[in-house]
Every structure is written in C-alpha cells, then in structure tokens.
PDB file with SEQRES, HELIX, SHEET and CRYST1 records, atoms N, CA, C and O in Angstrom:
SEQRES   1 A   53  UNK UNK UNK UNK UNK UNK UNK UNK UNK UNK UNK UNK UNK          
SEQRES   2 A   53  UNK UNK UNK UNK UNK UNK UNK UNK UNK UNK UNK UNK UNK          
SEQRES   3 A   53  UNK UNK UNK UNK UNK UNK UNK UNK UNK UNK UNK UNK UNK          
SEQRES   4 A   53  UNK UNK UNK UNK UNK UNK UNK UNK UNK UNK UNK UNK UNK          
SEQRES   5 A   53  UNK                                                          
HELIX    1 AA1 UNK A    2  UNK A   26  1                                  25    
HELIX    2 AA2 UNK A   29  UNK A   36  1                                   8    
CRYST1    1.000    1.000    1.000  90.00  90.00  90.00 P 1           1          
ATOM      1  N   UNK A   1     -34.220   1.106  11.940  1.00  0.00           N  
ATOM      2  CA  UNK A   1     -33.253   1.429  12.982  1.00  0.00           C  
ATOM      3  C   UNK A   1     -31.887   1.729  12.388  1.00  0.00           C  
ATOM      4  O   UNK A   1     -31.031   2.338  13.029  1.00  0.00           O  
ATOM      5  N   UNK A   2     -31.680   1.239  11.009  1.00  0.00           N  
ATOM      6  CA  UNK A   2     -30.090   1.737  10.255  1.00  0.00           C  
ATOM      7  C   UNK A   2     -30.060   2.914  10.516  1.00  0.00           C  
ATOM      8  O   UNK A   2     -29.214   3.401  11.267  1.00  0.00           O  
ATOM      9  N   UNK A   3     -31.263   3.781   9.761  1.00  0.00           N  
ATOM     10  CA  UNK A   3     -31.139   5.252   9.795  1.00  0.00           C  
ATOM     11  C   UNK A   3     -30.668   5.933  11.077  1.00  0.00           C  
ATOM     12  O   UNK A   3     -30.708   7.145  10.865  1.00  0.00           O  
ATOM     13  N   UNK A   4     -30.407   5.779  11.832  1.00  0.00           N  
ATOM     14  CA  UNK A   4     -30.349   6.765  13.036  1.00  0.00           C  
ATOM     15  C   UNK A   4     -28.917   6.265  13.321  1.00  0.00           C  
ATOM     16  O   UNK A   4     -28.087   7.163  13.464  1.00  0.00           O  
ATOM     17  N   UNK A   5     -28.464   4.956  13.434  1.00  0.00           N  
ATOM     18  CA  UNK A   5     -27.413   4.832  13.936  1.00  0.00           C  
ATOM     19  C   UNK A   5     -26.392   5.306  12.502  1.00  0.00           C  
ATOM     20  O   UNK A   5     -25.559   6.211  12.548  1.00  0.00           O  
ATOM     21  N   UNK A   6     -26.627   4.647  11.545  1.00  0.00           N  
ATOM     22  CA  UNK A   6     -25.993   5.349  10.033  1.00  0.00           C  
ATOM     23  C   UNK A   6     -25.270   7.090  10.624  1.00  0.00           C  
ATOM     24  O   UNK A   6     -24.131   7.557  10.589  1.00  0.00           O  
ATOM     25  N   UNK A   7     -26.890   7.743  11.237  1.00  0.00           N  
ATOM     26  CA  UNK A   7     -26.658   9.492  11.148  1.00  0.00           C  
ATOM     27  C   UNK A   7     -25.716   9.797  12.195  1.00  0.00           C  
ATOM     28  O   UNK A   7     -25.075  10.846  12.257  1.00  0.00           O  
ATOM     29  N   UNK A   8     -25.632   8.526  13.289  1.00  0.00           N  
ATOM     30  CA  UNK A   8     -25.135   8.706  14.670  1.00  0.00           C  
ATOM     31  C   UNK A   8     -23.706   8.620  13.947  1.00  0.00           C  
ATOM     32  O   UNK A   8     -23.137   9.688  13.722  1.00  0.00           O  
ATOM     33  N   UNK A   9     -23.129   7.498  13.592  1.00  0.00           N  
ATOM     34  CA  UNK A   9     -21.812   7.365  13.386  1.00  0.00           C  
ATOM     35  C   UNK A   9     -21.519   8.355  12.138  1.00  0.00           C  
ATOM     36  O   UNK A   9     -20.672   9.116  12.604  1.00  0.00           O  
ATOM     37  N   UNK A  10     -21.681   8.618  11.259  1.00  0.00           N  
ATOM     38  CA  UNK A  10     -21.305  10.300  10.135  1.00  0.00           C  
ATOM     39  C   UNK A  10     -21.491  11.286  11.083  1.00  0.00           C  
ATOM     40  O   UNK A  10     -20.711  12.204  10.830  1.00  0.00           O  
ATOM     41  N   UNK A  11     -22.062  11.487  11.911  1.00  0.00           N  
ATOM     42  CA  UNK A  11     -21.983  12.812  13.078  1.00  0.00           C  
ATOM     43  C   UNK A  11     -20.525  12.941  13.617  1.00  0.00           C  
ATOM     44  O   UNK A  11     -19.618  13.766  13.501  1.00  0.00           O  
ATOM     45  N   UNK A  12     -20.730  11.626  14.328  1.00  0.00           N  
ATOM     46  CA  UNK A  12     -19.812  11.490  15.582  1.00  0.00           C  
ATOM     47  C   UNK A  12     -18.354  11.295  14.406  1.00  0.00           C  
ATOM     48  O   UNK A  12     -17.385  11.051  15.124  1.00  0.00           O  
ATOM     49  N   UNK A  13     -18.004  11.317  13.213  1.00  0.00           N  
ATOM     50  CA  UNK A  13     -16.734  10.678  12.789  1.00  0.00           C  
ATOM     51  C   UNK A  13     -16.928  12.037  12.181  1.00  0.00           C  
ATOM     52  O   UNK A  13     -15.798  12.384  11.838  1.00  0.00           O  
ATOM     53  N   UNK A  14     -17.895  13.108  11.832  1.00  0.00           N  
ATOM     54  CA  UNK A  14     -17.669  14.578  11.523  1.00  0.00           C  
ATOM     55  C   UNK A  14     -17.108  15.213  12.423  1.00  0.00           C  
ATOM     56  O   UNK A  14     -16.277  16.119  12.356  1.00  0.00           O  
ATOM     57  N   UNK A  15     -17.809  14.483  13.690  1.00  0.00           N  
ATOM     58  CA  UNK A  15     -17.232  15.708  14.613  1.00  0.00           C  
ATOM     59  C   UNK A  15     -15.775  15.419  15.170  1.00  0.00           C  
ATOM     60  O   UNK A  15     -15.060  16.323  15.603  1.00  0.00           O  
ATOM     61  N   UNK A  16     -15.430  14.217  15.129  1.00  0.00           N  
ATOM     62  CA  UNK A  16     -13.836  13.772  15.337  1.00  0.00           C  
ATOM     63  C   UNK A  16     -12.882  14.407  14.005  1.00  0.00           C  
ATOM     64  O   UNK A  16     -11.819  15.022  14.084  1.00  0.00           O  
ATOM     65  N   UNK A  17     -13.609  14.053  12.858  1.00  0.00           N  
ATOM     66  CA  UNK A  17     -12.659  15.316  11.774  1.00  0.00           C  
ATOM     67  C   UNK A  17     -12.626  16.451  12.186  1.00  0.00           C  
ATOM     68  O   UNK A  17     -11.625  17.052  11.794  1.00  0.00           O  
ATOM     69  N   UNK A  18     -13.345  17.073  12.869  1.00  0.00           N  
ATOM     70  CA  UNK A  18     -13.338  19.107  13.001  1.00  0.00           C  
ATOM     71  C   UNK A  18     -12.167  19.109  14.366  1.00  0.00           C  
ATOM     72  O   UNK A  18     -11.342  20.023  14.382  1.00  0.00           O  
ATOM     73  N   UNK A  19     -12.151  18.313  15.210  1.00  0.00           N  
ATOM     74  CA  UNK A  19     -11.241  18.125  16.196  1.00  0.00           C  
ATOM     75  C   UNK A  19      -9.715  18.088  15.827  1.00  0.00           C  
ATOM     76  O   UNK A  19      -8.786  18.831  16.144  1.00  0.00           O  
ATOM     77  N   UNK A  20      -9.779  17.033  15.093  1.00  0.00           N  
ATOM     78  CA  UNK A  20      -8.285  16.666  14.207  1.00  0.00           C  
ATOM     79  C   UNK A  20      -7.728  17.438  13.436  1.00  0.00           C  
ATOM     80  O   UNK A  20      -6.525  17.486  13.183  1.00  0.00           O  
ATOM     81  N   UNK A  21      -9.092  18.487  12.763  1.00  0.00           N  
ATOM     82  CA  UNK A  21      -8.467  19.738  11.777  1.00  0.00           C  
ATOM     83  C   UNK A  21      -8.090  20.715  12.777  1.00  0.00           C  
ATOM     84  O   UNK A  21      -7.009  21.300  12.710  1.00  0.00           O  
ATOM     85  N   UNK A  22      -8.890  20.909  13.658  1.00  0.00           N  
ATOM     86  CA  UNK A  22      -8.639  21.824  15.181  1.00  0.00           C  
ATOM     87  C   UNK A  22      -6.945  21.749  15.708  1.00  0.00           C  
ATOM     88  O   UNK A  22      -6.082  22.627  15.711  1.00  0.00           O  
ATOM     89  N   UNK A  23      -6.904  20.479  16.087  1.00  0.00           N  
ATOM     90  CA  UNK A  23      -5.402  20.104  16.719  1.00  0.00           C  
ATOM     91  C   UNK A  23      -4.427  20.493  15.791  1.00  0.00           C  
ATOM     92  O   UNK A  23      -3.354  20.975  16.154  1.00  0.00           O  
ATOM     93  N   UNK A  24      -4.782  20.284  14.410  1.00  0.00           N  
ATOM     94  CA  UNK A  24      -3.551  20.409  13.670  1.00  0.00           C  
ATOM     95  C   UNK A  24      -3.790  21.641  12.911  1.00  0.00           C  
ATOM     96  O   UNK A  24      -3.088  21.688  11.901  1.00  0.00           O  
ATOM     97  N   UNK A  25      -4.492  22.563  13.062  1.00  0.00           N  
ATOM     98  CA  UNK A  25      -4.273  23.927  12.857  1.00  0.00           C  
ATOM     99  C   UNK A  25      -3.865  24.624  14.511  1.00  0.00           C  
ATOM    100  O   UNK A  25      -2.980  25.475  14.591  1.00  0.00           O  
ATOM    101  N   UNK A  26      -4.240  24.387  15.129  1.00  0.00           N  
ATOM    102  CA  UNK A  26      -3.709  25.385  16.322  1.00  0.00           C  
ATOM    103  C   UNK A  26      -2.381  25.152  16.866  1.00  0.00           C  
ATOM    104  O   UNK A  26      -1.808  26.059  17.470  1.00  0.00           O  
ATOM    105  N   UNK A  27      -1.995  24.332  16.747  1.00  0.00           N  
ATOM    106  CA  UNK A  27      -0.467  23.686  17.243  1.00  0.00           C  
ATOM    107  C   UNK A  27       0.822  24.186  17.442  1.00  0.00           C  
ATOM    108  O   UNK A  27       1.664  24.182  18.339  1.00  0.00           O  
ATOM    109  N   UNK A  28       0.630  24.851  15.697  1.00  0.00           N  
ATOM    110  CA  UNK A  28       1.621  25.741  15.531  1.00  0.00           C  
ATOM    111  C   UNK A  28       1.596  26.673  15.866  1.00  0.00           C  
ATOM    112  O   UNK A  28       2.634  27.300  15.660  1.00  0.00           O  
ATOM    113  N   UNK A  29       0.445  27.437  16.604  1.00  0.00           N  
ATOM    114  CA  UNK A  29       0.237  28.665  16.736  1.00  0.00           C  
ATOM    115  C   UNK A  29       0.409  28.861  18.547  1.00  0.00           C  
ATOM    116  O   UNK A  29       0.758  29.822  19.233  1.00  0.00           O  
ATOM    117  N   UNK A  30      -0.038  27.397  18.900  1.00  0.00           N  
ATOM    118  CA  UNK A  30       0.712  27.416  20.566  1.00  0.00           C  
ATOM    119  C   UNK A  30       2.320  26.811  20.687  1.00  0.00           C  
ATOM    120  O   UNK A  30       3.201  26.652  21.533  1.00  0.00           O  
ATOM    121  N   UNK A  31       2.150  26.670  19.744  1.00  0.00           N  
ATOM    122  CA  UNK A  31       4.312  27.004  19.678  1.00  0.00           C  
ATOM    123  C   UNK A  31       5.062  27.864  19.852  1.00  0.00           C  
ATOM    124  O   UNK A  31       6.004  28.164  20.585  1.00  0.00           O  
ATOM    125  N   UNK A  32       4.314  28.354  18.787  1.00  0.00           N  
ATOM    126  CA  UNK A  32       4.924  29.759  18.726  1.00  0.00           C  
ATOM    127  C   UNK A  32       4.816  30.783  20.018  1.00  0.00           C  
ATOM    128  O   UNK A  32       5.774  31.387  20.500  1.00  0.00           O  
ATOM    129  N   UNK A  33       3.382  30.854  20.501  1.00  0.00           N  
ATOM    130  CA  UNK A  33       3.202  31.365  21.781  1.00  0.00           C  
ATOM    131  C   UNK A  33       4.304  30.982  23.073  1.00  0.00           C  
ATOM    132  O   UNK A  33       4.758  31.855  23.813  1.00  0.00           O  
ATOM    133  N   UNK A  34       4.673  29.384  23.210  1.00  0.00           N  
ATOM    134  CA  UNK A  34       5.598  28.789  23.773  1.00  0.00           C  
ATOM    135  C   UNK A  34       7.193  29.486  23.625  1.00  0.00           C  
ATOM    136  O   UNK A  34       7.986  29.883  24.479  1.00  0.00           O  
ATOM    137  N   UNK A  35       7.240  29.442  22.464  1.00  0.00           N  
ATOM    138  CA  UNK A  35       8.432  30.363  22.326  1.00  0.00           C  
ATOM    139  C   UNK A  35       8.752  31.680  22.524  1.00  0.00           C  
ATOM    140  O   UNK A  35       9.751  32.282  22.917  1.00  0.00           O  
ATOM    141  N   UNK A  36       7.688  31.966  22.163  1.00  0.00           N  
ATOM    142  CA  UNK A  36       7.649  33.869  22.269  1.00  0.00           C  
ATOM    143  C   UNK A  36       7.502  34.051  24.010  1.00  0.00           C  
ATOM    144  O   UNK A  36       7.746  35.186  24.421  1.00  0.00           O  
ATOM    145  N   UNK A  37       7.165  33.129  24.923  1.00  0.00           N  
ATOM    146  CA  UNK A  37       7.288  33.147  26.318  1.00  0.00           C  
ATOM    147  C   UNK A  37       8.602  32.496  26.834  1.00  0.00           C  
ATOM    148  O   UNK A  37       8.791  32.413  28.047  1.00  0.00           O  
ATOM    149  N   UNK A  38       9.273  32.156  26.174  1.00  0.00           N  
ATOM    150  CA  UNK A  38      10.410  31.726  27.019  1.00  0.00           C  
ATOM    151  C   UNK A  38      11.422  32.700  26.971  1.00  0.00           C  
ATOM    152  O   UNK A  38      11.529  33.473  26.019  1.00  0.00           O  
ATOM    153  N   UNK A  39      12.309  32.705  28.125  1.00  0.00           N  
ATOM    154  CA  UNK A  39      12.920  34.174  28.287  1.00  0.00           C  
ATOM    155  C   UNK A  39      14.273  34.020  27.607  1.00  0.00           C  
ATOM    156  O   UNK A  39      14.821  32.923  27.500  1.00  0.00           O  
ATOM    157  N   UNK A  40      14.694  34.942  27.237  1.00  0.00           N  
ATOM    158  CA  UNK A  40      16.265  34.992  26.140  1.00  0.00           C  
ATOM    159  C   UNK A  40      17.182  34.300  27.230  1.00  0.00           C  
ATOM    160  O   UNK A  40      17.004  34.366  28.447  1.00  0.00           O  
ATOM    161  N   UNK A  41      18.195  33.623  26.573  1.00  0.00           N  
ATOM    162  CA  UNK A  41      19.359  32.849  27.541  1.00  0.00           C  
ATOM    163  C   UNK A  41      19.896  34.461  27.995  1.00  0.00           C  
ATOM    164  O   UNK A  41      19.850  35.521  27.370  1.00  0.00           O  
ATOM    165  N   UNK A  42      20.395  34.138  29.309  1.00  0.00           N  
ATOM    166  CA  UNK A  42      21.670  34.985  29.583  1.00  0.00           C  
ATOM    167  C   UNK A  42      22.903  35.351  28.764  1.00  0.00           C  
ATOM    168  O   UNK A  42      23.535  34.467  28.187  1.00  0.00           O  
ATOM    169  N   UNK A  43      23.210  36.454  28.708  1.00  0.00           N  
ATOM    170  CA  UNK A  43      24.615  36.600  28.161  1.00  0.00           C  
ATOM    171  C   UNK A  43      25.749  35.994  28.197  1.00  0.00           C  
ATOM    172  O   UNK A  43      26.389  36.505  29.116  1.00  0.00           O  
ATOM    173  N   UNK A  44      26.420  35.082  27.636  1.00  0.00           N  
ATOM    174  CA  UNK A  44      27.359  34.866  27.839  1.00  0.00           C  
ATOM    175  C   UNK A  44      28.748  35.804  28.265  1.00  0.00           C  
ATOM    176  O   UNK A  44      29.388  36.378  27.385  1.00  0.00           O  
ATOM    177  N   UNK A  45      29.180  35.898  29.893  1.00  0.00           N  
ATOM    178  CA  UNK A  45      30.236  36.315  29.766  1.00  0.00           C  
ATOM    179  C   UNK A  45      32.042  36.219  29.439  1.00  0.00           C  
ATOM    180  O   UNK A  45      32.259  35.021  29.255  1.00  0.00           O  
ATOM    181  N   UNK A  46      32.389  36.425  29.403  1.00  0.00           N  
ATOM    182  CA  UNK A  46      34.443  36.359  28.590  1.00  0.00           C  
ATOM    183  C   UNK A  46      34.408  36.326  30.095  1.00  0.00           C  
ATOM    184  O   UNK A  46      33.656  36.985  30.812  1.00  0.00           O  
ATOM    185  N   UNK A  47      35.559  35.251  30.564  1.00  0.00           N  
ATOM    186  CA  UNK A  47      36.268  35.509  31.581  1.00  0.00           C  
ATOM    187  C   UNK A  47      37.373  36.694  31.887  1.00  0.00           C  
ATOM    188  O   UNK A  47      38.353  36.899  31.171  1.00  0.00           O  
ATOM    189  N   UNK A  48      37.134  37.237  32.756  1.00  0.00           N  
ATOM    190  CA  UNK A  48      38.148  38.155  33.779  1.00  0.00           C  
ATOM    191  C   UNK A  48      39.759  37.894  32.581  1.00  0.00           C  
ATOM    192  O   UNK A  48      39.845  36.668  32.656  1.00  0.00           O  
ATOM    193  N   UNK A  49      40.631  38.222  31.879  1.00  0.00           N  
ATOM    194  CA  UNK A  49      41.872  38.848  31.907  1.00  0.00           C  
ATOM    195  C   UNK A  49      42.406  38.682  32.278  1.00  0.00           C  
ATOM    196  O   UNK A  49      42.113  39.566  33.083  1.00  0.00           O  
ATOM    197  N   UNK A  50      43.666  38.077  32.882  1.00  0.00           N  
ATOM    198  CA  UNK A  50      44.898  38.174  33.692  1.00  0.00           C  
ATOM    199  C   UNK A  50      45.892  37.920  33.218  1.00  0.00           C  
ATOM    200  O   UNK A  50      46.349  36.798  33.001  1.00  0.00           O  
ATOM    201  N   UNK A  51      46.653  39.608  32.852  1.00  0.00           N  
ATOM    202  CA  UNK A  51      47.977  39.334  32.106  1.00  0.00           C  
ATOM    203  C   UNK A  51      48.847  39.390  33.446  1.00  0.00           C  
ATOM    204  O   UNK A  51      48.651  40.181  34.368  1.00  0.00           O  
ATOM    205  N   UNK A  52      49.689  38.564  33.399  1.00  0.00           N  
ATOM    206  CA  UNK A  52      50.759  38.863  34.348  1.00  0.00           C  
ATOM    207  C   UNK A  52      51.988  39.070  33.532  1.00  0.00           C  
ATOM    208  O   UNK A  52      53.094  38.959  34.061  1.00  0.00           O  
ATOM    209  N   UNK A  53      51.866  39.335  32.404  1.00  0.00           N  
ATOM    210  CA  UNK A  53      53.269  39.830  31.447  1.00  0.00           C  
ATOM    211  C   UNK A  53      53.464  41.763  31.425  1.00  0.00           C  
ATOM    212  O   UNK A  53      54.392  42.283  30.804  1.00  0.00           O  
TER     213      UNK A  53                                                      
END                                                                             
C-alpha cells in the first residue's frame, strides 16, 4: 500500500510545483496587461492668467 500513496503524494506535490511555476511566470505578464489598460492621467492644465498690470 506505500506504493500508491508514495505515487499519490510526488504527483500531487508535481502538480502543485507546475502551478507555482505557472503563478510566477504569468504575473508579470498580467501586469503588464493591467497597465497597458489603464487610461493616461488627464492633462494637467496652467491656470487662466490674470494680469491686471
């Protein structure tokens, strides 16, 4: 009965590594997407002028 549970847990802790390599390769790449969707700030405008000289 070792054998199977042995293969069960190296499966299941393979397949939690491919997840963890998953998360931390794509991350940066939905960042970037995050950013590239957010819209440019507004312009800052100069206030209006008023010489009274």
């Amino acid at each position: 009965m070792a054998g199977p549970v042995t293969g069960a847990v190296v499966l299941g802790g393979f397949f939690v590594l491919v997840a963890v390599v998953g998360l931390v390769v794509l991350m940066p790449l939905h960042r970037a997407d995050r950013e590239a969707a957010r819209p440019a700030p507004a312009p800052v405008r100069e206030p209006a002028r008023t010489d009274s000289a």
